[in-house]
C-alpha positions in Angstrom: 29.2 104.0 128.6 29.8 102.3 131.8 32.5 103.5 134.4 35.3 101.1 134.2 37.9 100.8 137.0 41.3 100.8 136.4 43.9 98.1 137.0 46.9 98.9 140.0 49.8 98.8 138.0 52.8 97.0 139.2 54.1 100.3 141.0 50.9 100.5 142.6 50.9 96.8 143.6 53.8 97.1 145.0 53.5 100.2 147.0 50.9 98.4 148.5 53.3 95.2 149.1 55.6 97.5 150.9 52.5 99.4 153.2 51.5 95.6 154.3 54.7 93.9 155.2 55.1 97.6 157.1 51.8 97.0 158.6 52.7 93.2 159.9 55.9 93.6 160.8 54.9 96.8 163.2 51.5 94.7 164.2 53.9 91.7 165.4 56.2 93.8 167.1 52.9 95.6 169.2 51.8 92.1 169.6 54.0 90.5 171.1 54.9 93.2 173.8 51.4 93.3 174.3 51.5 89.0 174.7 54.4 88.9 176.4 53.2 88.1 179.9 50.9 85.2 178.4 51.8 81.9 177.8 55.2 79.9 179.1 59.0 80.8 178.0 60.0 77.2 177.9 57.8 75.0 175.4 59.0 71.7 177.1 59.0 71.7 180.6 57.4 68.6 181.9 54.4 70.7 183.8 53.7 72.8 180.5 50.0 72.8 179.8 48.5 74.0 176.8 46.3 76.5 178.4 48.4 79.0 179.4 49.7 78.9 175.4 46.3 78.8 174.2 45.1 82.1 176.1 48.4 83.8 174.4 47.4 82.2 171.3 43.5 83.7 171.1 44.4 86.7 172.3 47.2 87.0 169.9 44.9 86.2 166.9 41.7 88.0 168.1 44.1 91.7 168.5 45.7 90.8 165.2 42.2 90.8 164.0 41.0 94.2 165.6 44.0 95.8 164.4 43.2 94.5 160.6 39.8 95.3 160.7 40.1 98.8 162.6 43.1 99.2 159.4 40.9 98.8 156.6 38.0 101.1 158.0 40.2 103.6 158.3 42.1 102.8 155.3 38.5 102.6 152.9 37.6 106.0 154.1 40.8 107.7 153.6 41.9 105.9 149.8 41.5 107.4 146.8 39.2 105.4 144.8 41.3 103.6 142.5 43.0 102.2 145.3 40.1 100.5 147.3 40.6 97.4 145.0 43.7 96.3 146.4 42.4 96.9 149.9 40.0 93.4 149.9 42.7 91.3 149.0 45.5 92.5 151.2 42.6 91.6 154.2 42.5 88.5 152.9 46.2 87.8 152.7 46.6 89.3 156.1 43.7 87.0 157.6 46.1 84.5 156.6 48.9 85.8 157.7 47.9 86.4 160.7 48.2 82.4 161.7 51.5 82.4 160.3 52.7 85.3 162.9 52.2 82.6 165.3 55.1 80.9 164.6 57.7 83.0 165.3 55.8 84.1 168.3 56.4 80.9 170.2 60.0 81.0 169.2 
């Protein structure tokens, strides 16, 4: 018979809810130390240019995506198998997420 994976249950699902938002929140945080030099503190000022934000920006989004990526090598190796399953689609979601970090970033 073939090997059939088991479904997370909702425990499961949400353990890993609970390990992701622990994961953003503490990759934000990191982030935006590590940022914190780039870019301008006043959005409006009339001499503003863009590039100075854009360097903060790519830089921002290019660590966030080490730190993802370096996350779920370690994380593939070390998770019981059952687990892996959840472990593409929180990349995903963080991928995504990862944009949305830069709002409150530039506030």
């Amino acid at each position: 018979m073939a090997d059939l994976r088991e479904k997370s249950t909702l425990p499961e699902l949400l353990a890993g809810l609970a390990c992701f938002m622990a994961f953003e929140t503490g990759a934000f945080y990191l982030l935006s130390f590590v940022t914190s030099g780039l870019g301008e503190a006043n959005q409006y000022q009339p001499e503003n240019t863009i590039v100075s934000n854009w360097v903060k920006t790519v830089t921002f989004l290019v660590l966030h995506l080490v730190l993802v990526i370096a996350a779920v090598l370690v994380l593939s190796n070390k998770l019981p198998r059952r687990y892996r399953g959840q472990l593409v689609g929180w990349l995903l979601l963080s991928l995504v997420v990862g944009f949305g970090l830069l709002l409150p970033l530039f506030t």
